[in-house]
N, C-alpha and C positions, 0 to 999 in steps of 0.2 A: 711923715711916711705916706708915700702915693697907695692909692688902695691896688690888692693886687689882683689881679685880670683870672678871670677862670672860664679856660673855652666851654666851659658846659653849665657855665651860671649856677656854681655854688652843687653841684649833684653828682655821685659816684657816677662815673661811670658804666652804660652794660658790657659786658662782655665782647657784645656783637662790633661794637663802637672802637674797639682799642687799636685796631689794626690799621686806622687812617691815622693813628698820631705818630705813628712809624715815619710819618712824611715832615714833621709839623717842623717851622722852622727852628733853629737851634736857640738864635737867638731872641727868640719872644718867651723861653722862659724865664723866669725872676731867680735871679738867686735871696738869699736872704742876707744883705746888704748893708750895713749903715749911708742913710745919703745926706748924714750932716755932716761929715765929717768924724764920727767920734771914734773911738778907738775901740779894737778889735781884742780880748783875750784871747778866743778862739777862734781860728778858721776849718769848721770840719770839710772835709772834699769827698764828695763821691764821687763813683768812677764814672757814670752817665743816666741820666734818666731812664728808666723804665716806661714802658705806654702807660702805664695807668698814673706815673707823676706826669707825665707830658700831657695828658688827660685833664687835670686837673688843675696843672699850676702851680705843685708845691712839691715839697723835697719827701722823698719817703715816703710815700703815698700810700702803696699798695698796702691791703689789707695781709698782715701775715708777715711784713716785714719789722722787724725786730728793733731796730733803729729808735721811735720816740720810747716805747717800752721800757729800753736798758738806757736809755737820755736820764728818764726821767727815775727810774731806780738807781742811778749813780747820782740824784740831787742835782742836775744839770738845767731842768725844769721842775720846776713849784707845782705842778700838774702834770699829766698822761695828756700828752697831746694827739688828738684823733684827725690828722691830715689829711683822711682818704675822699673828703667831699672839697678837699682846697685848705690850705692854711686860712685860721680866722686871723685877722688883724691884731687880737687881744694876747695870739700864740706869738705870731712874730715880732710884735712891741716886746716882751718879755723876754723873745730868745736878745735879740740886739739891746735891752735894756740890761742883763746878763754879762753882755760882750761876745755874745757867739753869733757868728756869722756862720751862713752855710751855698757854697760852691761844686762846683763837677769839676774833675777832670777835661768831660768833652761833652760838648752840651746836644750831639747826634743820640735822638732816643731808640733804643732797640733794645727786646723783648729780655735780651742777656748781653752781661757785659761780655762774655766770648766773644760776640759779633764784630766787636771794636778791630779795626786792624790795627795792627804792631807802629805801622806811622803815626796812625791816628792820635797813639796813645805819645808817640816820641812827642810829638806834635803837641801835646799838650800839657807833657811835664815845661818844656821851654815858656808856653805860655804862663804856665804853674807860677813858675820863679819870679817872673815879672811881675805877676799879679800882686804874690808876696813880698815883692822890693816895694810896690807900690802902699798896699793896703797896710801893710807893719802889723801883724797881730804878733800877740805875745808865743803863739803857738798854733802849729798846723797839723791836723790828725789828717791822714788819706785812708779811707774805709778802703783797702782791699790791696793784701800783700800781690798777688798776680799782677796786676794792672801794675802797680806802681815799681813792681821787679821791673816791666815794660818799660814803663814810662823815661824812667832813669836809668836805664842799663845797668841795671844791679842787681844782677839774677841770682844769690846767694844773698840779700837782705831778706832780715828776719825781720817777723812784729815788734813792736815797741820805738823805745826813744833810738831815733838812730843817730845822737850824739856825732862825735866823727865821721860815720859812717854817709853822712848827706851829701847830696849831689851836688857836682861841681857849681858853683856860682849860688849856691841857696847862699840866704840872706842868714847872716849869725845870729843877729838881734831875734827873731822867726824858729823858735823851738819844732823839732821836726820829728813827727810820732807816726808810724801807722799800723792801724786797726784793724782786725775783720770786717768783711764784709757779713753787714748785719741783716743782709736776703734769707727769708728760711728758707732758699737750697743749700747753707753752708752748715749740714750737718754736723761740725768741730763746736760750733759755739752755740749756748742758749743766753737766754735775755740775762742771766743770771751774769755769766761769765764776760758777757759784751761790757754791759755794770761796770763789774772792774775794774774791765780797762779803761772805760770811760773816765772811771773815778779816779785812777792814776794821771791821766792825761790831764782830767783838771786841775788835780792838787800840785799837778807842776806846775802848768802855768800861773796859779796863784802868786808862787815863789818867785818870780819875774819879775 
């Protein structure tokens, strides 16, 4: 596993600093990957970096976001994983030694996912599907029913397993689930409740 790159060499970012990663290219951030080949249980997708993960270089970053918290209280990781100064190497061997992998949607950072336009996101459920014909995980969670209503033109899909209900050409083999978005502005859900769904998502793809 290549070591992974952090623009600010391993340090939270200040405050003052977040506003230039608005710019940063899309694709110099790392997703969380397998690069031998090995096989995938899970592919989680958020819907686009935030400055403070473009910041840093790793998925989930921001301090306050709810994401490793409910990972790791649904038993997803063996540890509470503290992202906010860069993923450690010893996090990311574990998520991919696991079978979890983790992706965006669209890899343009902005402050909120609102910002994304309507193409942007069409734009990227197509790429989605490809990604997942290619990669083969046993199962795909997408953190955030709005965006992915967008995404796939499915503006009446609900959370959870969408069984039948999946977008034309998704891959059958590729279990297809989606999640809250685990930002604390999504006043609906706490660490408790993300948990669960977590913990549902994983216990299906076990059964695979």
């Amino acid at each position: 596993m290549r070591q992974r790159k952090s623009p600010l060499g391993g340090r939270r970012p200040h405050a003052s600093e977040l506003a230039q990663f608005a710019t940063v290219d899309p694709d110099a951030l790392e997703d969380v990957l397998p690069d031998d080949g090995r096989p995938l249980r899970l592919l989680i997708v958020g819907i686009n970096p935030g400055l403070w993960t473009a910041a840093v270089n790793a998925p989930f970053a921001r301090p306050g976001n709810r994401f490793w918290p409910s990972l790791h209280l649904a038993g997803l990781t063996d540890r509470l994983v503290d992202a906010s100064a860069g993923l450690r190497a010893r996090d990311e061997r574990a998520l991919l030694d696991a079978g979890i992998g983790i992706t965006n949607l669209v890899g343009r950072p902005t402050v909120r996912a609102d910002e994304l336009t309507k193409q942007e996101l069409r734009d990227a459920g197509t790429r989605l599907i490809e990604r997942v014909r290619t990669l083969r995980p046993g199962a795909v969670a997408i953190a955030g029913i709005t965006a992915y209503r967008t995404a796939f033109n499915v503006p009446k899909a609900k959370l959870g397993k969408q069984d039948a209900d999946a977008p034309a050409g998704w891959p059958r083999e590729s279990e297809l689930w989606v999640v809250p978005q685990p930002s604390g502005l999504n006043a609906h859900e706490n660490v408790a409740s993300l948990a669960a769904k977590w913990r549902a998502v994983w216990e299906s793809s076990q059964q695979r």
